[in-house]
N, C-alpha and C positions, 0 to 999 in steps of 0.2 A: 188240767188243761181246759177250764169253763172256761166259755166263751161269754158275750157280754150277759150277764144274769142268770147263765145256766147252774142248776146245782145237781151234785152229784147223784145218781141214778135216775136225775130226770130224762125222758124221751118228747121230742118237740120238733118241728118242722125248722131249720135252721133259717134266722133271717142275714139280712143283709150285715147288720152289726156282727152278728156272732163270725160271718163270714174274715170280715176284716181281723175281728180278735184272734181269727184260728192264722189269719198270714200272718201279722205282727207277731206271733207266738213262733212261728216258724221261720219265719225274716229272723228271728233274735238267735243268739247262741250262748244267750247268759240261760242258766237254768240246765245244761245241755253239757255231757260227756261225751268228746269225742271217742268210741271205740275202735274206731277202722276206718283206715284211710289207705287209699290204694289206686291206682291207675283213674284218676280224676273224682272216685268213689268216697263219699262221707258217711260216715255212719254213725248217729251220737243218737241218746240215751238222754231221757229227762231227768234230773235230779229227784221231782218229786216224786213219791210213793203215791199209786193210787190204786191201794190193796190188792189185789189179783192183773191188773192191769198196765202193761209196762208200755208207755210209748214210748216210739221207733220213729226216730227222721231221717230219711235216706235222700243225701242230694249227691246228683250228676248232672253235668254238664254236657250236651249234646251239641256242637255249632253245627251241623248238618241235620235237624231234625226241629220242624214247627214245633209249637206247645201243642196248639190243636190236633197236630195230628198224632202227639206222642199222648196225648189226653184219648181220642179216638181210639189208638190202637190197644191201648192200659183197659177201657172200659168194654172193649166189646169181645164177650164171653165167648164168640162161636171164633172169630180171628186166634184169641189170645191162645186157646187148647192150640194153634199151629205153632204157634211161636216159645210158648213156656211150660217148658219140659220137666216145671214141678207142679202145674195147677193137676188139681186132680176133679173138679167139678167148679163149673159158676155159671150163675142163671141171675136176668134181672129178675127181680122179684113184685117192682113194680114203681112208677114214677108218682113223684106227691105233686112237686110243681116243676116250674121249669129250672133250678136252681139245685131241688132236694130229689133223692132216687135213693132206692135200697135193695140192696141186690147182696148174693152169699157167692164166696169165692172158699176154694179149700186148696188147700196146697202141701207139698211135700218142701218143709222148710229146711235149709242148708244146717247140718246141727252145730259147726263150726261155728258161723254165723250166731245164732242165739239160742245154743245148746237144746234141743226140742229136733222131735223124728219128723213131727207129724202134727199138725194146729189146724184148725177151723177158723176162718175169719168171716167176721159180719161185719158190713160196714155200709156208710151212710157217706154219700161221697155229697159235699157241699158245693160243686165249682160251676160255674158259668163260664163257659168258652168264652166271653167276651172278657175277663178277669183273667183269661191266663198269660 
C-alpha cells in the first residue's frame, strides 16, 4: 500500500501526493476481497501480502452524518472511550504538521470480524478536514 515513493519500512511525514495515492488506493476495489457485507457495511481485504501486516477497508455510508464531524468524533480519544465499547486506551501522542498526527489507539477486536481477542493499533492518520 506505498504511497507516491514510499518504500517499505520507511517512516516519513506524509505529503500531499502520498495523500492522493492512499484515496485513489481506497477509491479503487481492484486489489480488494470483499469479506462482509451487511446492513450498508463493507469490509474487503487487500490481495496483497505485506508480511505481518493485513490491510482493512471498512466503508459505510452515513446520510445523516458530516464527514467533519464523523472525522471529529473517530479522532477524539476522551469522546470516543463514550461511545466505543471496544477501545480499551487512546492518547494523542502528538501533532507533526497540520495534515500528519500520531496517536495509539487499542481496542478489544470483534474475533468474528478478523479472528483475533485482542490487537494494538498505531496509526498515523494523513486527512485534512478540508479533503473529507
Amino acid at each position: 500500500m506505498g504511497g507516491a515513493g514510499w518504500a517499505r519500512g520507511e517512516a516519513r511525514v506524509a505529503d500531499d501526493s502520498d495523500f492522493e495515492a492512499l484515496k485513489s488506493l481506497l477509491a479503487s476495489e481492484v486489489g480488494w476481497n470483499l469479506e462482509y457485507e451487511k446492513d450498508g457495511v463493507k469490509v474487503w481485504t487487500e490481495d496483497a501480502a505485506h508480511g505481518a501486516l493485513r490491510t482493512v477497508k471498512v466503508v459505510a455510508e452515513f446520510d445523516d452524518v458530516e464527514p467533519d464531524a464523523l472525522y471529529d468524533v473517530l479522532h477524539d480519544p476522551e469522546y470516543r472511550s463514550v461511545w466505543d465499547t471496544h477501545m480499551l486506551a487512546a492518547e494523542d501522542a502528538g501533532h507533526i504538521n497540520v495534515n500528519n498526527d500520531v496517536g495509539y489507539y487499542a481496542s478489544e477486536l470483534l474475533s468474528t470480524l478478523l479472528n483475533i481477542k485482542k490487537r494494538n493499533k498505531k496509526y498515523i492518520s494523513n486527512i485534512g478536514l478540508e479533503d473529507l
